[in-house]
N, C-alpha and C positions, 0 to 999 in steps of 0.2 A: 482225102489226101492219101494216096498209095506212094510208100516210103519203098523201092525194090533197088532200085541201084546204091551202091555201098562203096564209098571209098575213104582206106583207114590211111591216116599220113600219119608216117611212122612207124609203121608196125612191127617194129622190133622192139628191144628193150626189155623190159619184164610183162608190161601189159599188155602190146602187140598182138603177141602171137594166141594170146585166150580168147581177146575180142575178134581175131581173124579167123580162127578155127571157128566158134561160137557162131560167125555168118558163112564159112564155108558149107561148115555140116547141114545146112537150111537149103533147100531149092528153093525157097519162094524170094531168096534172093541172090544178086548178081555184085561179088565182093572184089575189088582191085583195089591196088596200094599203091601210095605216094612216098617215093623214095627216095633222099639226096645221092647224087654221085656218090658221095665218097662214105656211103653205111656200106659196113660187112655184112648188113644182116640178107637172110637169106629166107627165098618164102618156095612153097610149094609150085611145081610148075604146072598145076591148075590155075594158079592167081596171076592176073595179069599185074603187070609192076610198071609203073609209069617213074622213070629216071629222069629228079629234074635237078639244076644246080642247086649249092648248098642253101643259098639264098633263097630260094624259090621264087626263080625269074617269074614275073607277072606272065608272059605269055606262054611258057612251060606248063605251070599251072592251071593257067584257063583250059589250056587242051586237055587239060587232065580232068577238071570238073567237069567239061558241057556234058551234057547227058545224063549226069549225077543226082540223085536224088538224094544222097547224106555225105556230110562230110564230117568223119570220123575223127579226132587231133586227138595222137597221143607222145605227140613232141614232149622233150624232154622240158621240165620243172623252168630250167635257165633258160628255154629260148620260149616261153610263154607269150613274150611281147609280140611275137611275129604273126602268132595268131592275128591278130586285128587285119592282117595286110593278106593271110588268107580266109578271111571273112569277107572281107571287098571284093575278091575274085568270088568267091560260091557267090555273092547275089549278082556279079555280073553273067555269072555263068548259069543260073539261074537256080540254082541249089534251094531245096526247101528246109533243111533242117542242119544247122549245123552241132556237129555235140567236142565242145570245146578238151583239155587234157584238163580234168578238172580234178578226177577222182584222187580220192584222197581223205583230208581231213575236210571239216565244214566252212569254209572260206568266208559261207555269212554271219560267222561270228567274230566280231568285231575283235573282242580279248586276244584271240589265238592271231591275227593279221596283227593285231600290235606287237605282240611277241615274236613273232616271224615273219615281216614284212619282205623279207627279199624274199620269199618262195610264195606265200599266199596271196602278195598286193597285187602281182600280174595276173595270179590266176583271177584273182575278184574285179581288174579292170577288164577283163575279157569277156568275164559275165557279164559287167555293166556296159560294155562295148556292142554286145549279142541285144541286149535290154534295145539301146538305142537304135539297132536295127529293126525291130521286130514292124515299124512298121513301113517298111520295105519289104515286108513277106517271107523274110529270113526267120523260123521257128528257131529255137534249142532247147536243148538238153543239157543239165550239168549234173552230173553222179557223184553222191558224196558218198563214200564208199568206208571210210578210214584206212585204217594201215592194211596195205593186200598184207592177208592172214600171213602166206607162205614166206614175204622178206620179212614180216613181224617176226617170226619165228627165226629167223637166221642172222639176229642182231639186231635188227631195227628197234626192237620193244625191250631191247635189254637181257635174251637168253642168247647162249653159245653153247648149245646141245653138243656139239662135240667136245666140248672140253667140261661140260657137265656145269655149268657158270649161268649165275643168274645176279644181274642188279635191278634191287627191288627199289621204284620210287617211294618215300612214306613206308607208310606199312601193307604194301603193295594191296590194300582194298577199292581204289580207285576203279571203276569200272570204264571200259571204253569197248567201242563199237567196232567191230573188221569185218571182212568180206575175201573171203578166197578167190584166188584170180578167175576160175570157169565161172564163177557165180556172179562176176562183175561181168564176163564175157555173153552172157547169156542175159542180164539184165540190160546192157546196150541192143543185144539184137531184137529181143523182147519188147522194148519200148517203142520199137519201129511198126511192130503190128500193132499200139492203139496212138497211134501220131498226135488224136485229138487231146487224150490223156496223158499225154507226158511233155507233152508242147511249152516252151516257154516255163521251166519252172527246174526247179531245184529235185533230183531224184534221191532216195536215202533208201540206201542197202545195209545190212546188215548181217551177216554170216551168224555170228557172236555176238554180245554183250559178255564182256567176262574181266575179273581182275586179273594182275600177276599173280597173284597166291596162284589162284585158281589152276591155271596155267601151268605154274611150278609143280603142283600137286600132281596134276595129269602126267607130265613129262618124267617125274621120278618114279610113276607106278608102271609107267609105259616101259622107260629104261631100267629099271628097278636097280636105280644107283640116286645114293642122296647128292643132288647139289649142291656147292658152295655159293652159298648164297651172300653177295652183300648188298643189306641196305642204306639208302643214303637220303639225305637231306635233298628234297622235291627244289624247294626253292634255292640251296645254293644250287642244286643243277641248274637252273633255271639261269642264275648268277652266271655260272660258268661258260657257261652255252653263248651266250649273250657277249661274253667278252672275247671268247674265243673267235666268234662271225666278226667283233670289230678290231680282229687283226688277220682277216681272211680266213682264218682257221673252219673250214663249212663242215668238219667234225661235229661244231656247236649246234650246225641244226638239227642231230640226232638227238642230242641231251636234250631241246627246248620240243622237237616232234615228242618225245615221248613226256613232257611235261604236260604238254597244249593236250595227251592225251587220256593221263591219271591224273591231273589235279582236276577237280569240280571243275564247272563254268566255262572250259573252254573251248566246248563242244567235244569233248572225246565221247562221252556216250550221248550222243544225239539224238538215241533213241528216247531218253529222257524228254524230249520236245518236241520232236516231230516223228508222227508215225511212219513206218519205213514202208517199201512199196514192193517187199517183199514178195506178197499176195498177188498185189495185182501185177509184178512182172512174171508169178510162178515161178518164184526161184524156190529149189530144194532147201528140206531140211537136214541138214549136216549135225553129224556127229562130233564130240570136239576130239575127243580120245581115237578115235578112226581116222580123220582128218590129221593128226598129231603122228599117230603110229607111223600115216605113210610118208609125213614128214623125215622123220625120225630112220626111218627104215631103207631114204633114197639115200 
């Protein structure tokens, strides 16, 4: 199976642009993006851009897979559902692999979908949607990645480096698994040169394994300024999160992501149980204080 034609729908956003670059820099393959009328986002004028309506009209679409050999989805979390309607075009168009917006946290852990069902249930119907194609000759791929390192760091996991703030879950010892954006970007391209090995199955990256301590420690020796730290009670965040989403408030699903990601069990560190494919996608070893400085320093 030679995986060489490459098209990323969506490629903006925060993840877009690492898994675009990540296939541009490669000649041994051929990378174009799938794009609604109405994104600002903007791509190199090496990258062919196929402009289709927001919906993504069924025949817009199809013109845009035939010839395709992956279809890349890094649509955003809330329109996850629509996936399934571009799944049915790549195998009409004859697509062999498709790699869903999956990255993130581990979807196949049941606990973390209970807790966050409006972000994780669509991702995990899309897998089992991909599942039930498989034998129509549609392969995939889904990257379980955890929090991209870089928005972890800018709120997502609870630090605000600019104002020197940290909220610690517990006694911020929970460990949990992340992945920096090039290193997800390079693990999607990666997995297109061994098609037979990444076919059909769950991928697990990992940058990191690290707690919040851990993280706070690096961050104050880096800035060489003590942060204010507070810590809080894991499960009434958990509480809080949960009531905030059942009054719209989708604030909540920060408090419950960074729950699903320092309490045990809910797959935050998933290196815990599945070995990651680090190796076998050749992804670098990163430094965490290097990778923080230049955080720190943009």
């Amino acid at each position: 199976m030679a995986l060489k034609n490459v098209i990323i729908v969506g490629a903006g956003g925060h993840l877009g642009p690492s898994i675009l670059s990540a296939f541009s820099s490669d000649t041994r393959f051929n990378v174009s993006v799938l794009s609604r009328q109405s994104s600002l986002s903007t791509f190199p004028e090496t990258v062919k851009v196929y402009r289709v309506g927001d919906e993504y009209p069924a025949d817009e679409v199809l013109d845009a897979f035939k010839g395709q050999d992956v279809v890349i989805s890094t649509i955003a979390t809330a329109s996850a559902t629509k996936q399934e309607h571009l799944i049915d075009i790549a195998i009409k168009a004859g697509v062999q692999r498709f790699v869903p917006s999956e990255f993130g946290s581990d979807t196949s852990n049941e606990k973390a979908v209970q807790i966050l069902p409006q972000y994780f249930g669509g991702k995990k119907a899309t897998v089992n949607y991909l599942i039930g194609k498989e034998k129509e000759g549609l392969t995939w791929s889904a990257f379980v990645t955890g929090p991209f390192f870089e928005l972890a760091m800018a709120g997502f996991m609870g630090f605000d480096i600019s104002i020197r703030k940290a909220v610690i879950y517990g006694n911020g010892e929970g460990s949990w698994s992340t992945t920096t954006l090039p290193s997800i970007g390079l693990a999607v391209k990666n997995s297109l040169l061994l098609p037979e090995k990444t076919a059909n199955r769950y991928i697990y990256t990992s940058t990191f394994t690290i707690k919040q301590n851990e993280v706070l420690k690096a961050l104050e020796r880096i800035t060489g300024s003590k942060f204010d730290v507070e810590y809080v009670d894991a499960e009434a965040q958990k509480t809080a999160g949960i009531e905030k989403l059942s009054k719209g408030d989708f604030s909540g699903a920060m408090l419950l992501i960074r729950y699903i990601n320092t309490v045990d069990g809910h797959g935050g560190n998933y290196a815990l149980y599945k070995p990651t494919d680090n190796e076998l996608l050749s992804l670098p070893t990163e430094d965490l204080e290097e990778v923080l400085t230049k955080i720190v320093n943009n």
